[in-house]
N, C-alpha and C positions, 0 to 999 in steps of 0.2 A: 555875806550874811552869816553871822551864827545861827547852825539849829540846835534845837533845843526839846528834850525830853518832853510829849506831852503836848504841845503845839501843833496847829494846825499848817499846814503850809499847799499851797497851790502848785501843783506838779506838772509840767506841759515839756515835751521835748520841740522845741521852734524851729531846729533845721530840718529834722529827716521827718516826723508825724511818728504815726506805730501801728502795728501790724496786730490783728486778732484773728485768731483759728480757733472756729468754732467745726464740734463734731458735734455730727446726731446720729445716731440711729433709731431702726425701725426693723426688730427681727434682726436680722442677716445682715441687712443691706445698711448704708453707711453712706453720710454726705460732708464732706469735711470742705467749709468754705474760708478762704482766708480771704480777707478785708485790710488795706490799706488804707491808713486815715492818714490824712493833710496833716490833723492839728486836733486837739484835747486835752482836756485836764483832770487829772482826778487831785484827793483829797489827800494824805498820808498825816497822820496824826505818828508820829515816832512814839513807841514803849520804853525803847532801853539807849544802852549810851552807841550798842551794833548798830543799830536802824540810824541812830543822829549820826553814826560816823559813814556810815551806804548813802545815806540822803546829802553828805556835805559830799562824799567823792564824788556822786552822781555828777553835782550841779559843777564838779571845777573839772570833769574830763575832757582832755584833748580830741581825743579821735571816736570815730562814730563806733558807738557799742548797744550792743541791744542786752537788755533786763526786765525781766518778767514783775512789775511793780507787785504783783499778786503772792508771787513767792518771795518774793524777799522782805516784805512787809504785812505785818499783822493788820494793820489798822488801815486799808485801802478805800476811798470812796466814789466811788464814778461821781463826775461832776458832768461833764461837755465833752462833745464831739463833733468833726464839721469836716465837709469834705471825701466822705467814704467812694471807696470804688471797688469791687471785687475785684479780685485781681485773677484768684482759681477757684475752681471746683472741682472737686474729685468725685466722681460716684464707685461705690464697690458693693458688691455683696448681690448683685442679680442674678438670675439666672437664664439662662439663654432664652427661654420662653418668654420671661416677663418683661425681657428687650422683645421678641418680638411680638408680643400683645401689644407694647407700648407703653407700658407702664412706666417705666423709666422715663420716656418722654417724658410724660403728664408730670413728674418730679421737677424735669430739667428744665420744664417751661415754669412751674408754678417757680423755682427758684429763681428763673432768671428774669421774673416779671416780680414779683413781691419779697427777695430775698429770703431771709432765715423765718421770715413770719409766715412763710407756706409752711413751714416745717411745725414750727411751734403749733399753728392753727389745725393741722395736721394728725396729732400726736405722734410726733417724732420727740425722741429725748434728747435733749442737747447733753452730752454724759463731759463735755468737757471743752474748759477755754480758757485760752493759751492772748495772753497779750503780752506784748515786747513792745516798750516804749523804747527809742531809739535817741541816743543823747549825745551832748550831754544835755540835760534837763535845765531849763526856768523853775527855780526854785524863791516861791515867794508867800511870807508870810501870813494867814488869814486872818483878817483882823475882825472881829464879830462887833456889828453894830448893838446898840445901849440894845434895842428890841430883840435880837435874836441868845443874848446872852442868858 
């Protein structure tokens, strides 16, 4: 398939899925949890002839490589995802009391029972997120129905 400047096209890696690290903090303390997805798609609209020539190598490479869609493309748009599984969770930034009060607990449970939406609901700032789509990628065309044009 040629791509082409401007164009939408459907982005999904189908052997490996991809990996997201999301960080938060709160004061001091810091939860960085990384996520393993099966399978997703976001959007990429290409700018320039760099982005059409990174979007055609992507879809024709041989061996497994990871690429952060976020940084190497202007125009990215979460579409779908399916299959997530936390894989780690780090915590930093306690301090020896506030393990033993417990506090950390109440974190570790509220994360490992509701995910990153303890944090969000929380006010915890999510300061940064890191995805590596894992490829090479299905790279397919979006063709927009007469009504969404």
């Amino acid at each position: 398939m040629t791509v082409e400047v401007g164009k939408r096209y459907s982005v999904s890696p189908p052997r490996y899925g991809y990996e997201e690290l999301a960080k938060f903090r709160d004061e001091d303390k810091k939860v960085d949890i990384k996520t393993s997805w099966k399978g997703g798609t976001l959007i990429i609209t290409p700018r320039n002839s760099e982005e059409v020539e990174k979007l055609t190598r992507y879809q024709s490479i041989e061996a497994e490589v990871e690429v952060s869609p976020y940084d190497e493309f202007f125009n990215v748009e979460f579409d779908s995802c399916h299959d997530g599984q936390i894989d780690d969770t780090e915590y930093s930034g306690w301090t020896e009391q506030e393990e033993l009060d417990g506090d950390i607990d109440e974190v570790i449970e509220g994360v490992d029972s509701e995910g990153d939406e303890y944090l969000f609901e929380n006010g915890w700032n999510c300061y940064e997120n890191l995805v590596k789509f894992i490829g090479p990628w299905n790279v397919e065309e979006v063709v927009l129905s007469e009504d969404e044009e």
